[in-house]
VOGU-3710 file (C-alpha; in Angstrom, 3 decimals, decimal comma):
1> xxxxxxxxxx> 39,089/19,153/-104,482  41,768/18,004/-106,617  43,436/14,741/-106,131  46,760/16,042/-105,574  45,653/18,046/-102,900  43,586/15,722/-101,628  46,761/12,987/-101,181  48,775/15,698/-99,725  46,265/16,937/-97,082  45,991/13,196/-96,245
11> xxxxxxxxxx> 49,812/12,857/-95,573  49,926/16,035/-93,908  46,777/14,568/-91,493  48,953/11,387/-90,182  52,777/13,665/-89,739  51,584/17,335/-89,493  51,041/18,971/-85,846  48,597/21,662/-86,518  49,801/25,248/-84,648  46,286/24,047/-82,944
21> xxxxxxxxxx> 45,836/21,006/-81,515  42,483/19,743/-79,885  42,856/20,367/-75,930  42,275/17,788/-73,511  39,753/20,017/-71,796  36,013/19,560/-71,678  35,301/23,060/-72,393  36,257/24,773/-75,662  38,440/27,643/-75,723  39,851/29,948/-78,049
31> xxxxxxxxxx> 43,695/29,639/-79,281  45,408/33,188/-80,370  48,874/33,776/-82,029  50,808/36,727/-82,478  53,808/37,651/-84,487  55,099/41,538/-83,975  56,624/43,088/-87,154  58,243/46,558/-87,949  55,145/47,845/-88,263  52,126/45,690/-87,207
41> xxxxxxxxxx> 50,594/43,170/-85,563  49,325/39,813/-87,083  47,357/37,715/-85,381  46,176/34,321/-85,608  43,139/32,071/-83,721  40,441/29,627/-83,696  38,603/27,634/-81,136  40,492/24,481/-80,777  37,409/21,431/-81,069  35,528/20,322/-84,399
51> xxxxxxxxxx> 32,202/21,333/-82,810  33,774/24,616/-81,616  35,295/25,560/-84,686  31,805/24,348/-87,040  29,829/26,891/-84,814  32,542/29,615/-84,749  32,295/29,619/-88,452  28,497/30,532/-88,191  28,498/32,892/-85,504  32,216/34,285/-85,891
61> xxxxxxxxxx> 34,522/36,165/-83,759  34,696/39,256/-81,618  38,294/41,137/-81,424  39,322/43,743/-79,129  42,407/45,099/-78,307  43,540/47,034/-74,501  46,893/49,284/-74,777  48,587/48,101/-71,654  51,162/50,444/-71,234  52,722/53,185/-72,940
71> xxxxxxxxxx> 56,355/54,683/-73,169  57,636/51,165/-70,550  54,853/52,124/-67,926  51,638/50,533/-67,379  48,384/52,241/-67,704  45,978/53,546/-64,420  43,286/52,023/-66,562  43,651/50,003/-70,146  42,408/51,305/-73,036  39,864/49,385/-75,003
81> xxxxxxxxxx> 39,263/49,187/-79,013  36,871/47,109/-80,029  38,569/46,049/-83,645  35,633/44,222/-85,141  32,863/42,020/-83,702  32,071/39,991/-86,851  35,198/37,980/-88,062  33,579/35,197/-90,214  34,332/33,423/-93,298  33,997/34,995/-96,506
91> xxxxxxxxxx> 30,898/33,870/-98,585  30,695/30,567/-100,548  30,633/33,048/-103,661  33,906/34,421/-103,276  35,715/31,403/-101,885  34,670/29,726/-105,446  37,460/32,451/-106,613  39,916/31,662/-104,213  39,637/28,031/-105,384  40,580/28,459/-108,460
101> xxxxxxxxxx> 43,991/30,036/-107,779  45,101/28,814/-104,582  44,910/25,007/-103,237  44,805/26,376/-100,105  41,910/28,182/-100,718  40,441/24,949/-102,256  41,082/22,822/-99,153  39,315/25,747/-96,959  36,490/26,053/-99,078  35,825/22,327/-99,258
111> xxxxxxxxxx> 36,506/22,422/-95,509  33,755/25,207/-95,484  31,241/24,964/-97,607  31,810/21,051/-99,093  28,180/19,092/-98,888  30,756/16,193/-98,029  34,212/15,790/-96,669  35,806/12,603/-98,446  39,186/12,662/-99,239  39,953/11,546/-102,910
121> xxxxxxxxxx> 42,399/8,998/-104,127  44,578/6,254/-102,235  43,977/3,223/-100,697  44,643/1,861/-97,393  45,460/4,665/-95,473  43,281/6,782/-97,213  40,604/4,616/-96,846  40,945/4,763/-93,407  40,882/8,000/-93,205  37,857/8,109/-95,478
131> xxxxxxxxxx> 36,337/6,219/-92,561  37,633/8,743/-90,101  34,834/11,467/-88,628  34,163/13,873/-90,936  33,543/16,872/-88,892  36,983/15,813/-87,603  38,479/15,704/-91,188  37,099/19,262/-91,665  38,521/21,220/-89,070  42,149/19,495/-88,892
141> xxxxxxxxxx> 42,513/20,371/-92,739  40,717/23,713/-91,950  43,458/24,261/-89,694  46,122/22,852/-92,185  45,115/25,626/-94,969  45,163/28,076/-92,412  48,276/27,290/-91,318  49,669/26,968/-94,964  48,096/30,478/-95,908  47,710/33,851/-94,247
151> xxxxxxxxxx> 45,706/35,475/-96,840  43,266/32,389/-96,388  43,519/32,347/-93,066  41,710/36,034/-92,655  39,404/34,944/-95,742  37,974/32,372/-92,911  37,660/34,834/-89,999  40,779/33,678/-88,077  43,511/36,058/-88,563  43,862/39,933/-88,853
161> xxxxxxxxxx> 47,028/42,633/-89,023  46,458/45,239/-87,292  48,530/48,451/-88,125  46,991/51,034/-86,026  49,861/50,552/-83,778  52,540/52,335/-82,163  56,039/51,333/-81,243  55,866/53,256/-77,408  52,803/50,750/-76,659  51,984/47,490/-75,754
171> xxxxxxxxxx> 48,682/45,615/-76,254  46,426/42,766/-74,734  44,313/41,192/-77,552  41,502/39,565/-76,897  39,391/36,944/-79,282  35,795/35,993/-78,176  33,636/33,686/-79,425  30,110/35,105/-80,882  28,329/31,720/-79,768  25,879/32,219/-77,924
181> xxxxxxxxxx> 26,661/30,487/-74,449  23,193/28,854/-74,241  24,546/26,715/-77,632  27,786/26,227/-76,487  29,961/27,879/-73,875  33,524/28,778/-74,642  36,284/30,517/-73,212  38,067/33,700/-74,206  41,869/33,628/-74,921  43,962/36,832/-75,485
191> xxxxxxxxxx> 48,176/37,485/-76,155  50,084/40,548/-74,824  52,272/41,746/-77,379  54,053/45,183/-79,037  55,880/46,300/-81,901  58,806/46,619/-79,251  58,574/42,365/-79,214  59,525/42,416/-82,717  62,252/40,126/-84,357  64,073/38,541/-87,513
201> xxxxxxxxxx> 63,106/35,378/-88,322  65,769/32,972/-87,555  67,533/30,706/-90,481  66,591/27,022/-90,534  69,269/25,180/-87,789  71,193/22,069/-89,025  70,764/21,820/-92,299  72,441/18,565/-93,593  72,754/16,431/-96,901  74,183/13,526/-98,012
211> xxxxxxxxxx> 74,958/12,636/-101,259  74,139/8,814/-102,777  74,040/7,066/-105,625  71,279/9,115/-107,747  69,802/11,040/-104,795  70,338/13,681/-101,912  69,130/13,070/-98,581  68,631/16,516/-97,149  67,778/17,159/-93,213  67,670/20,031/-91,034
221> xxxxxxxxxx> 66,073/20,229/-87,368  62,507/20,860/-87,563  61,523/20,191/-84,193  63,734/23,068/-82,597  61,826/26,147/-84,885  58,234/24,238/-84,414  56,717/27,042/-83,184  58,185/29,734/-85,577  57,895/27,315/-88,692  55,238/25,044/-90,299
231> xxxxxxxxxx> 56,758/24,196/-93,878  59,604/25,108/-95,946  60,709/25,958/-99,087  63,846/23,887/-100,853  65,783/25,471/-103,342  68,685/23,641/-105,612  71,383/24,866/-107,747  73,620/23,809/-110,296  75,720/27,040/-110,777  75,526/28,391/-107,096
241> xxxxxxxxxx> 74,271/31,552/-108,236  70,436/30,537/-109,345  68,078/28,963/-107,229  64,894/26,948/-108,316  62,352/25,908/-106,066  61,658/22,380/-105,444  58,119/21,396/-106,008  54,929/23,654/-106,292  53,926/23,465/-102,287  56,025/24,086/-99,358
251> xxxxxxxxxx> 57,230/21,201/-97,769  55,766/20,498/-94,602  57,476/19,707/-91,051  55,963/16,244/-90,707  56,904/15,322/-87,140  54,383/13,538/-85,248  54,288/14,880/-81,923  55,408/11,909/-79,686  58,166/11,574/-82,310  62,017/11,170/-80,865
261> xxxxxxxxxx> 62,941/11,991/-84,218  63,770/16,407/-84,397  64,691/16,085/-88,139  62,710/16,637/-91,246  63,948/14,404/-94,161  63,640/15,021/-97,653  64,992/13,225/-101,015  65,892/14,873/-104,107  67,251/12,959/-107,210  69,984/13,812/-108,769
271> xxxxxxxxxx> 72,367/13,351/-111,735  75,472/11,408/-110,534  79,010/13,220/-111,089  77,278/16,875/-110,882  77,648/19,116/-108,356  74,149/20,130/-106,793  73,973/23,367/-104,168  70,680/23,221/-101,589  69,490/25,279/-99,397  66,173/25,886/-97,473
281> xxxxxxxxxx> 63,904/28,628/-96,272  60,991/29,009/-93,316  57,387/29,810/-93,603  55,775/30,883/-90,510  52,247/30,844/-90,198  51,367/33,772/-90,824  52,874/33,632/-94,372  56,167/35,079/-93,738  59,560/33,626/-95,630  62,815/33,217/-93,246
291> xxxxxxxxxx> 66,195/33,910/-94,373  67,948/30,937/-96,328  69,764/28,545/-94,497  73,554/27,689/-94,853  74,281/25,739/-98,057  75,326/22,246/-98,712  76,766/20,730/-102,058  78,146/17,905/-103,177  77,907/15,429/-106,120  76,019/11,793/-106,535
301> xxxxxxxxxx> 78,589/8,636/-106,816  77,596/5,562/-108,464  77,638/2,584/-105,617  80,279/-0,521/-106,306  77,657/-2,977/-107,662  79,828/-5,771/-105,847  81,462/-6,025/-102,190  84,521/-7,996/-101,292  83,858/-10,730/-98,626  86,933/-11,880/-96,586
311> xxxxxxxxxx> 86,780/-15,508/-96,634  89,736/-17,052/-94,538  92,788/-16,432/-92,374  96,170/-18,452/-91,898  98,150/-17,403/-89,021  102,055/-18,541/-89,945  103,439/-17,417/-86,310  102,610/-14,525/-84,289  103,596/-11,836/-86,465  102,587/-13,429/-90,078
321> xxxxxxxxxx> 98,866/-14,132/-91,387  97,601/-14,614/-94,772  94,017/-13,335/-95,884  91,919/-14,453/-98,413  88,872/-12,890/-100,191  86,248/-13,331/-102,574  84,789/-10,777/-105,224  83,062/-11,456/-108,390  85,868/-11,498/-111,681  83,041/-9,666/-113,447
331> xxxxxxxxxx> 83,475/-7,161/-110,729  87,430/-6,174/-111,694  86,752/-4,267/-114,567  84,911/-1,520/-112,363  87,863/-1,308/-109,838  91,427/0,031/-109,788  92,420/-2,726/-107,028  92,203/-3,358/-103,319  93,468/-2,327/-100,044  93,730/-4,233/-96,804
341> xxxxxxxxxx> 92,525/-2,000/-93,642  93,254/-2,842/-90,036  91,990/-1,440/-86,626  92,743/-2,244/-82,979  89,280/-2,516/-82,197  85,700/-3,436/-84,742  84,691/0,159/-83,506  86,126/1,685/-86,439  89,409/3,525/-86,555  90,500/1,266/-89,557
351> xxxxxxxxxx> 93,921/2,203/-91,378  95,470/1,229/-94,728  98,167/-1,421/-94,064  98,799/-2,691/-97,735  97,583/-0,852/-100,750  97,864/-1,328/-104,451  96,882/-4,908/-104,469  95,970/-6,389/-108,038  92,189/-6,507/-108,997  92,481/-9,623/-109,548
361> xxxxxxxxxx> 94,275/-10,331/-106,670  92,597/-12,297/-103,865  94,773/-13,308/-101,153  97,484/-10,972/-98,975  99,871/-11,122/-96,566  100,654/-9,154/-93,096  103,744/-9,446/-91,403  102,986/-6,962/-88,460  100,340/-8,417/-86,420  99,665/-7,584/-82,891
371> xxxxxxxxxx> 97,842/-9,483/-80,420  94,317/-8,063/-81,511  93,637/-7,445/-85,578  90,302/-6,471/-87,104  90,813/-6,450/-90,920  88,918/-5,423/-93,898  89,414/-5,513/-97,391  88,496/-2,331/-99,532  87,192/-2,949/-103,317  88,436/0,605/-104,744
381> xxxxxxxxxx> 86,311/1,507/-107,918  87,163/3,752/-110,628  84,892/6,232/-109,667  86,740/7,313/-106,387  84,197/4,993/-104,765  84,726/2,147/-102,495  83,030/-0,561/-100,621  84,604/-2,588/-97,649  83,950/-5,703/-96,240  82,644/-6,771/-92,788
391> xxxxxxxxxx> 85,695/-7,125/-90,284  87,313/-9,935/-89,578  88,945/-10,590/-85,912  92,745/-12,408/-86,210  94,219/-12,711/-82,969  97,679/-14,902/-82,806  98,440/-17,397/-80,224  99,917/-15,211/-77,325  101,276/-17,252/-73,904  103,911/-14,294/-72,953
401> xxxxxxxxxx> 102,858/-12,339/-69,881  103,243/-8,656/-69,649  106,155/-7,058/-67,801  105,870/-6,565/-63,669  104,648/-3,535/-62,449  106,799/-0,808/-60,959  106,355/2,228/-59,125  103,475/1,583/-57,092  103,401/4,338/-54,633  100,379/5,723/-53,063
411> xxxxxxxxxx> 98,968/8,026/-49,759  95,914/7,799/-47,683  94,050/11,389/-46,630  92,751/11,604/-43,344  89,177/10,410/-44,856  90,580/7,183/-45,756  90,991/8,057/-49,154  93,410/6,001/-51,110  95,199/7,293/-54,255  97,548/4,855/-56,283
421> xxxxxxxxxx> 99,398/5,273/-58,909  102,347/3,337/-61,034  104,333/3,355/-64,028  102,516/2,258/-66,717  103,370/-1,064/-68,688  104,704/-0,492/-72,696  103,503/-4,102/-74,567  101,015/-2,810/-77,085  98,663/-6,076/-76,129  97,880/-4,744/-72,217
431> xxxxxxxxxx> 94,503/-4,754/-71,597  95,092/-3,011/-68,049  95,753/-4,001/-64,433  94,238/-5,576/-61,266  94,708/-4,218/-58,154  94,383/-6,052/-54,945  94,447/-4,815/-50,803  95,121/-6,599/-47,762  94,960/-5,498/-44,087  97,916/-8,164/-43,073
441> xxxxxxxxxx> 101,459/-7,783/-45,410  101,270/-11,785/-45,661  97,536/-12,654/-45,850  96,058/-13,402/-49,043  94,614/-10,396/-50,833  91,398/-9,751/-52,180  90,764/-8,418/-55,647  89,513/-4,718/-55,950  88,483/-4,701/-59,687  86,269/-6,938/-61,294
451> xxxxxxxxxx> 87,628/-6,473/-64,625  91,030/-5,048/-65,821  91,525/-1,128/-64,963  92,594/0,745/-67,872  94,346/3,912/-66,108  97,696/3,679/-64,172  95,897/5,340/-61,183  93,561/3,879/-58,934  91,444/5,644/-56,271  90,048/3,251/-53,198
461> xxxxxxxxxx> 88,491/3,939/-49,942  89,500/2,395/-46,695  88,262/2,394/-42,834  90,362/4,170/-40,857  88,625/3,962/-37,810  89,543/0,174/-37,449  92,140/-1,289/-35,052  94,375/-2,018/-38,803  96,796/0,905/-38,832  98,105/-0,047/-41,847
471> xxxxxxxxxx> 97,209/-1,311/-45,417  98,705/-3,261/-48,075  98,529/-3,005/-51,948  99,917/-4,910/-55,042  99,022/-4,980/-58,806  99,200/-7,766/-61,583  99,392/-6,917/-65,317  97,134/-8,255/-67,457  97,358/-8,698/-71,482  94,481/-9,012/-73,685
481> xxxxxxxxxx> 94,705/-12,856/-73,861  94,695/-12,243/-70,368  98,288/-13,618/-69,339  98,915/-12,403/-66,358  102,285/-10,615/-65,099  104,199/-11,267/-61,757  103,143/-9,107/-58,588  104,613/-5,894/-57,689  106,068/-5,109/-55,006  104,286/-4,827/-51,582
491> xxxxxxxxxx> 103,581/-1,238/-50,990  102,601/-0,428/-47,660  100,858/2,807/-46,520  100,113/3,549/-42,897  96,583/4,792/-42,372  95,643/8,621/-40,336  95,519/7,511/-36,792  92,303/9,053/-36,095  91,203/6,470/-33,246  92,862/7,117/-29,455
501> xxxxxxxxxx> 94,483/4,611/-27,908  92,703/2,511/-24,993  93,151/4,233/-21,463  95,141/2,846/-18,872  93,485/1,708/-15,340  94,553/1,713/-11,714  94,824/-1,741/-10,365  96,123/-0,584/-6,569  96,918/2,375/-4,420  98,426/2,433/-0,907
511> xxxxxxxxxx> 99,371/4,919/2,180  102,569/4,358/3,756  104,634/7,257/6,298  102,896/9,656/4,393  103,604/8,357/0,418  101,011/7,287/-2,184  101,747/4,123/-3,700  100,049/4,175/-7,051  100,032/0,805/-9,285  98,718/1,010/-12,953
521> xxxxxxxxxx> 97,898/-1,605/-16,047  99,728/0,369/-19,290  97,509/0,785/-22,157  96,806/-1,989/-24,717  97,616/0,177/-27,930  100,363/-1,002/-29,774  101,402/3,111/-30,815  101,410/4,644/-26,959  104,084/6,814/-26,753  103,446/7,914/-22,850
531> xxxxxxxxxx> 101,543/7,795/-19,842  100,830/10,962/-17,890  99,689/10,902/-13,984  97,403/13,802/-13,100  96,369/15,096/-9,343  93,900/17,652/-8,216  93,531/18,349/-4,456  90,076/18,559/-2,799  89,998/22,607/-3,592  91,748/22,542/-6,746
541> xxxxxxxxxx> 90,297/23,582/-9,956  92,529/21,701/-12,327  94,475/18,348/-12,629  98,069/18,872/-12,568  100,479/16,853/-14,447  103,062/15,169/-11,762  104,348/11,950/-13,713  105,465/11,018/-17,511  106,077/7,553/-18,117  107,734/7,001/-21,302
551> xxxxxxxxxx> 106,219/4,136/-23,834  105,697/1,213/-21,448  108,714/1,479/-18,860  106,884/1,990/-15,779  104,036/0,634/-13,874  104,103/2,438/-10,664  104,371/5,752/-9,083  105,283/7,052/-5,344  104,073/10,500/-4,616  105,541/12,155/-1,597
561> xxxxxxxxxx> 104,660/15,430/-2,315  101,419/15,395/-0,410  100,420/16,669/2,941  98,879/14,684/5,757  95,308/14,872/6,443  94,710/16,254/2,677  92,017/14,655/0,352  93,854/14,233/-3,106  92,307/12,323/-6,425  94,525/10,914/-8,971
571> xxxxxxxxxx> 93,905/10,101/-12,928  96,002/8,690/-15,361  96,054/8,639/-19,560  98,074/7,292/-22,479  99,098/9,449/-26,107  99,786/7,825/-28,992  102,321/8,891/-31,658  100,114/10,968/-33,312  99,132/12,878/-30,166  95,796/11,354/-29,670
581> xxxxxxxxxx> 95,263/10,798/-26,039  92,788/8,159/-24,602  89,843/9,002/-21,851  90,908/9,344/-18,436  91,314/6,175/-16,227  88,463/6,026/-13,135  89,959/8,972/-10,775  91,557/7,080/-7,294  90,931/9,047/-4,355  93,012/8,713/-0,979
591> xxxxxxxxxx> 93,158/10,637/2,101  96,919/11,144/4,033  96,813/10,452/7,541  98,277/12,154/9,741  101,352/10,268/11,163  103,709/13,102/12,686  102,813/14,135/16,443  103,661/17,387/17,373  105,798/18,474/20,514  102,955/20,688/23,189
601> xxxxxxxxxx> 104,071/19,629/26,501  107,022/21,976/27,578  108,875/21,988/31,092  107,373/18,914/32,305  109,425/18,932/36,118  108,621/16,381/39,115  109,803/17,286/42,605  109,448/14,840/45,904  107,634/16,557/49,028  108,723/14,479/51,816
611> xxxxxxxxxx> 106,555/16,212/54,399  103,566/15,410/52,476  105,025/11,802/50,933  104,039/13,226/47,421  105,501/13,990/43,992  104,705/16,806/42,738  104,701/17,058/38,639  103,766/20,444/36,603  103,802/21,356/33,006  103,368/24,207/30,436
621> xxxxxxxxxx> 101,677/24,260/26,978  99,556/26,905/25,229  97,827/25,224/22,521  93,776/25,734/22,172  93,012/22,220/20,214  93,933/20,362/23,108  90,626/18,033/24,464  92,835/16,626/26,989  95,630/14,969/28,582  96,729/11,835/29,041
631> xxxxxxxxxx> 99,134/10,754/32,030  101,114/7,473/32,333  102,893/5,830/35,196  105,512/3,005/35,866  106,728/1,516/38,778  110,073/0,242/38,608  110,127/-2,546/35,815  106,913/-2,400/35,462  105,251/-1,368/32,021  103,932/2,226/31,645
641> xxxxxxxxxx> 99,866/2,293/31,947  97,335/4,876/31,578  97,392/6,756/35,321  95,358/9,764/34,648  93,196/11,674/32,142  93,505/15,505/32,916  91,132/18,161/31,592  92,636/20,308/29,123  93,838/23,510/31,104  95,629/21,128/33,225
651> xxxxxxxxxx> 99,034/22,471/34,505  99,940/20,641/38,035  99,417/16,933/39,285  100,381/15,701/42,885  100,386/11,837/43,192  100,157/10,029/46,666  100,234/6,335/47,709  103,922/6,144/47,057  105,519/3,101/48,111  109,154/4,344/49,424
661> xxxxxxxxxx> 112,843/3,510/47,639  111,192/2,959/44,674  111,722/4,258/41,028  108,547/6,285/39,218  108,505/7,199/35,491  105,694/9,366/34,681  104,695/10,160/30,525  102,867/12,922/29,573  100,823/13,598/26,174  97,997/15,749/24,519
671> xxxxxxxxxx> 95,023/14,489/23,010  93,467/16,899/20,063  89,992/17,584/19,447  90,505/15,711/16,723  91,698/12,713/18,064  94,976/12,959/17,282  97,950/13,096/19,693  101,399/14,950/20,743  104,402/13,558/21,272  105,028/11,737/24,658
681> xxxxxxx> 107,331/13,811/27,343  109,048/11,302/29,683  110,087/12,202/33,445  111,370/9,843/35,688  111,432/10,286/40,109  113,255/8,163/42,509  111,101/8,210/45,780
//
């Protein structure tokens, strides 16, 4: 093997990632490609170990191919075609040929057939990979010429076109490995593919160059067509028209494969002050040549052998500054003059700001400064070429504060979102605002940004389930020598009431000639707009509204629209302004007594029977819930006292032991059955 070859092959081992790479798995298995075409099928394989691949070379491969389906629909049963049984390597004889007119062919051969695998040439690395197995060494440059080389890749038993195909079908290939499994055992690996999965090869992506003093550095994105390309062919042109290739081998895709780098790089040397056309092409690996990418042109520019160096400033207020420079005299005769750049930031962004200054001119003045400068200095060569220097900062003394904010206005959603916003400040030197809250209009407010906010709009959060119903913001200017502006004005924003207010309580209730008396403790909640009284009787379904206190004018309630011996509960509330209403207070419940007696006794009469020295009363009443009666006697000026206690049904009484010329009032009432009484009926008897 050549040493050329050799040196390339060993570059190629360190960058190159081999369409297949060693798997991780114990057990060696077969790796198969496929590429559909107009009109065939080419496929590509090879067990994917050094030991595997060695004995697959000996014993060779087995292909077969199943048609699927047909026409879109699957087959009842595949159909099989065994293709060949005996793909193997071509015999030393013939790859002595090959060698001589393909490099490919000499790196499989050596790969092959070699008595030793030492790579020639180099030192360091390539004596380390001289070092390096060489069973390894054989199969990843095996692999490397395959890859490189369809024609060489069948010559070694891994590839094969098949073009006993049709375009209604679709095919399972399978590749087996002829070693016996008692040697070594392998796995079987197969690819489903049809002439229907056929298409273009796509044109290189990204394709870049940049043109230097005496060189082009070309790069396109390799990492994105990995699997579609393995090398490519550059082409240049001088005319636009004519192409000629660059170099006698494709240039490989060397991307390591934990690389974060996708690009492929390659430098050509040029001619500077000629315009030079490039463009690239794919080669898959299976030998086929993409379509051309897009173009790129341009022309080499000799470099400014010297770059100016600004050396000092002198600020003369805080508009004037005077820069000074160095730059080798011997240096002038290559440039047409300088020109003084400026930018509001080192980030770039730089703009001319005095031009046409003398070549041999090394100072300059600037009579517009702001309150941050970044200047450089541009050396402008004859050439249309230029070379700056690095940036220096010139900042003049600044103690003036920016201007007070206005317009602060703002609204809080119902989530407690806050969104602010203001009129934004004009001085050219504002480096942005801070914004500050406070729950209190007069407490001290804490700071909501930890460094100046850029944006005239501010978005904050705030708890609006907290006993604060309001919240208070202002904003401070600040420059970027960080002089600070006065406060704006307060602006206050009243938060979604979204919490109820506190419920009032009963502190006393009492009875009197059939009224309720009800006494209450108003709600604590500073936004209560009323208080509402409820009652429900014992066989009511609902609470009925029967009082509305307004805000906090009232603290007590008489009902007299009740009925005695009734059972009646009472409940009261409290709604805010925003119609949130608190829990019920604790229900009171009261019973009315009844107070009213009711007339029964009618006709009560009393008659003297002299004969008999009696008095003789009667009566008349007709109602059933009587238990009994109750009569009372008094005897002149004596008080009245319980005389008799009838059974209801009662109607007549005769009283005896009278004590002549004396005066007898008798007083009649009914007792209920349950317990309550009628009114008293007074008669009064002179005896």
């Amino acid at each position: 093997m050549n040493k050329k070859i050799g040196i390339v092959i060993l570059i190629l081992l360190f960058g190159q990632k081999f369409s297949f790479a060693q798997s991780k798995e114990q057990l060696p298995e077969v790796k198969v490609i496929a590429r559909a075409q107009e009109d065939r099928i080419l496929l590509r394989w090879t067990l994917n170990t050094p030991l595997a691949w060695r004995k697959g070379n000996r014993y060779g491969y087995t292909l077969e191919r199943y048609t699927i389906s047909r026409d879109r629909k699957t087959l009842p049963t595949p159909e099989k075609l065994i293709i060949g049984q005996k793909f193997m390597p071509v015999s030393m004889m013939e790859w002595e040929g090959i060698a001589e007119t393909s490099d490919n062919g000499a790196i499989m051969a050596q790969a092959l057939w070699g008595e030793s695998f030492v790579v020639e040439g180099g030192g360091g690395l390539a004596s380390i990979i001289n070092k390096a197995e060489e069973q390894q060494q054989r199969f990843a440059f095996g692999l490397y010429a395959a890859d490189q080389d369809f024609e060489i890749a069948k010559k070694a038993g891994l590839g094969y076109i098949d073009t006993n195909v049709k375009p209604n079908e679709k095919y399972l290939y399978k590749v087996i490995s002829n070693i016996p499994q008692f040697e070594l055992e392998t796995k079987e690996r197969g690819v489903y593919i049809g002439i229907i999965d056929y298409e273009p090869l796509p044109e290189p992506v990204d394709f870049v160059g940049v043109f230097q003093d005496g060189n082009t550095l070309l790069s396109w994105d390799s990492k994105l067509l990995k699997n579609t390309y393995n090398s490519y062919i550059i082409e240049r042109s001088e005319n636009g028209s004519t192409f000629t290739r660059l170099g006698d081998i494709p240039y490989a895709a060397i991307n390591k494969e934990k690389s974060e780098n996708d690009r492929t790089i390659y430098i050509d040397s040029i001619t500077n002050d000629k315009n030079y056309i490039y463009r690239i092409k794919g080669i898959s690996s299976f030998g086929e040549i993409g379509p051309a990418s897009n173009v790129v042109s341009g022309e080499g520019k000799k470099v400014l052998k010297y770059v100016p160096h600004l050396k000092t400033k002198h600020i003369t207020s805080e508009s004037d500054v005077e820069l000074t420079w160095t730059f080798p005299e011997e240096g002038n005769k290559d440039i047409t003059g300088f020109t003084l750049k400026r930018s509001d930031t080192d980030r770039g962004g730089y703009k001319p700001v005095v031009t046409h200054i003398s070549p041999t001119s090394r100072k300059v003045r600037y009579t517009k400064l702001r309150a941050t400068n970044y200047f450089k200095i541009t050396a402008n060569g004859k050439n249309n070429n230029q070379r700056d220097s690095f940036a220096m900062l010139v900042q003049p003394v600044d103690s003036i504060p920016p201007e007070k904010p206005v317009g602060l206005e703002g609204k809080v959603d119902s989530t407690g979102v806050v969104q602010l916003q203001w009129k934004p400040n004009t001085e050219e030197d504002l480096m942005g605002y801070r914004i500050y809250r406070g729950n209190l209009q007069h407490e001290e407010y804490s700071q909501l940004t930890e460094s100046p906010h850029k944006n005239y709009t501010f978005t904050d959060t705030v708890k609006v389930k907290s006993l604060n119903t309001k919240v208070y913001y202002r904003i401070i200017a600040v420059d970027q020598r960080y002089n600070k502006s006065e406060p704006s004005e307060i602006l206050e924003l009243i938060k979604p009431d979204v919490i109820p207010p506190t419920a009032p309580v009963f502190t006393s209730y009492t009875i009197k000639d059939g009224v309720v008396l009800l006494e209450w403790a108003n709600s604590s909640s500073e936004d209560v707009e009323a208080h509402y009284i409820y009652r429900k009787g014992k066989d009511d379904l609902d609470w009925s509204l029967i009082f509305q206190s307004e805000k906090f004018k009232n603290t007590t309630y008489n009902d007299t629209k009740v009925e005695e011996g009734k059972y009646y509960s009472y409940t009261i509330l409290a709604r805010d302004q925003s119609g949130l209403e608190s829990t019920p207070a604790p229900p009171v419940s009261v019973v009315i007594p009844k107070t009213t007696l009711k007339s029964v006794i009618k006709g009560f009469y009393g008659s003297v029977n002299e004969n008999e020295k009696t008095i003789e009363l009667s009566w008349r009443y007709k109602n059933p819930n009587v238990s009994e009666l109750e009569l009372y006697r008094a005897v002149n000026e004596k008080p009245s006292s319980l005389y008799r206690i009838l059974p209801p049904g009662t109607k007549r009484f005769i009283d005896t032991g009278l004590t002549i010329n004396s005066n007898y009032t008798y007083i009649i009432r009914a007792v209920f059955n349950d317990g309550t009484y009628s009114r008293y009926t007074t008669i009064k008897i002179k005896y």
